[in-house]
Each structure stands twice: as structure tokens, then as C-alpha cells.
C-alpha positions as CSV (number, residue, x, y, z in Angstrom):
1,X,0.0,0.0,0.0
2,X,1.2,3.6,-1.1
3,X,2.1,5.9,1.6
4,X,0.3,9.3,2.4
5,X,3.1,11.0,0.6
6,X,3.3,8.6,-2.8
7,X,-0.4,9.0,-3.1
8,X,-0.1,13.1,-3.1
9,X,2.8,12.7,-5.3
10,X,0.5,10.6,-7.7
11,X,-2.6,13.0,-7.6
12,X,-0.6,16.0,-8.8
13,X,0.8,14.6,-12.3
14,X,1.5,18.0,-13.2
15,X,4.4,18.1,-11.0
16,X,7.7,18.3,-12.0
17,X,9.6,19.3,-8.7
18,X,8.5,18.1,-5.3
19,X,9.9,20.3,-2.8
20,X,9.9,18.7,1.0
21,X,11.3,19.3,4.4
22,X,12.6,16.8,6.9
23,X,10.1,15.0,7.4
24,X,9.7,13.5,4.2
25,X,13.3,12.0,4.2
26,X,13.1,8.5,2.9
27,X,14.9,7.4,-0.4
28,X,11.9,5.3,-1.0
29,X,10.3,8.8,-1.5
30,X,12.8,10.3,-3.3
31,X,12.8,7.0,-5.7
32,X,9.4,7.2,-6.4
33,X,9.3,10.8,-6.8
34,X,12.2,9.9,-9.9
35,X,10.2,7.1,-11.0
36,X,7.5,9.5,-11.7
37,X,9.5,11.8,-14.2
38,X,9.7,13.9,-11.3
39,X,12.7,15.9,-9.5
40,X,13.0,15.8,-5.1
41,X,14.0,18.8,-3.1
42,X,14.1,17.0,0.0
43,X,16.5,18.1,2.4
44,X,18.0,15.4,5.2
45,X,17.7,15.1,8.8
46,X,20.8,15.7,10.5
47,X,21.1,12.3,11.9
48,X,21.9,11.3,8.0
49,X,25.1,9.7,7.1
50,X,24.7,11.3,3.3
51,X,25.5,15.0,3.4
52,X,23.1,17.7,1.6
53,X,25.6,18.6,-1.0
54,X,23.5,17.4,-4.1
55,X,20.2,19.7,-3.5
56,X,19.6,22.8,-4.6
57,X,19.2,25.4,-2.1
58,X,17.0,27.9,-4.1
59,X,14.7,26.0,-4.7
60,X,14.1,24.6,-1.5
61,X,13.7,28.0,0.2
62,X,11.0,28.6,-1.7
63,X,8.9,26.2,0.6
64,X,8.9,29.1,3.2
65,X,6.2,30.6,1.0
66,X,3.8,28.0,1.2
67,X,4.5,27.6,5.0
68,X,3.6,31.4,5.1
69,X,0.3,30.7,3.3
70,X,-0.7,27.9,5.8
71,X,0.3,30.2,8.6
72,X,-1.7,32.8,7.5
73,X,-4.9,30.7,7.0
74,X,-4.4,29.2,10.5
75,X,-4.0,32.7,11.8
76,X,-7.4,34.2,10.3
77,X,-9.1,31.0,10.9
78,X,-11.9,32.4,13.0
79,X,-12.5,36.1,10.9
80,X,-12.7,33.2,7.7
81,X,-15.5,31.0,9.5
82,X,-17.1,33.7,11.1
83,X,-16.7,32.6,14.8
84,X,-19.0,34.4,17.1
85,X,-20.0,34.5,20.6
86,X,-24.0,33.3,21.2
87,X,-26.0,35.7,22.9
């Protein structure tokens, strides 16, 4: 059975660079992400015995935009659903 992150890799075919942070560090990942005509940003965890020479650091800062985005969202949560006190 696919994992969670194979199966987003697979619904988004018009993906040509999957960018990732830690967590996502397997090479099973990584494999499947090349498998899929695709290209991994996918920096390792610091307890990795391969270094991070081979990945592109521009790229991968561009992931603090979409952090940002979910930050935001999580921020204005309650002005976007219209939380109110009951009366």
C-alpha cells in the first residue's frame, strides 16, 4: 500500500519538482518521486550519514512561501468561519 506522501505525489501529475522538508526523508520517497519523471528537493535530517551537497538550495527556500500561506490561514481562521460569541 502507497504511503500518504506517494499518493499526493501521484494525484498531482502535473508536477515536475516536489519540494519537502525533513520530514519527508526517505529514499523510498525520493525514488518514487524519480520514477514519476519527477525531481525531489528534499533536504535530510541531521542524523543522515549522506551529506546535503547534491540539493539545490534555491529551490528549497522557496517552501517558506507556502509555509507562510498555511500560517496565515491558521491565523485568520476564526474572521474566515465567522466565529461568534452566542448571545
Amino acid at each position: 500500500m502507497p504511503s500518504q506522501s506517494e499518493l499526493l505525489v501521484t494525484n498531482c501529475p502535473m508536477c515536475n519538482v516536489v519540494v519537502a522538508d525533513k520530514g519527508y526523508d526517505t529514499e523510498k520517497l525520493r525514488e518514487f518521486i524519480r520514477d514519476n519523471s519527477g525531481t525531489p528537493f528534499i533536504s535530510l535530517k541531521d542524523s543522515s550519514l549522506v551529506g546535503n551537497e547534491n540539493i539545490d538550495w534555491c529551490m528549497y527556500k522557496y517552501k517558506h512561501l507556502v509555509e507562510n500561506a498555511f500560517g496565515q490561514i491558521k491565523q485568520y481562521r476564526g474572521t474566515a468561519t465567522r466565529y461568534e460569541k452566542l448571545e
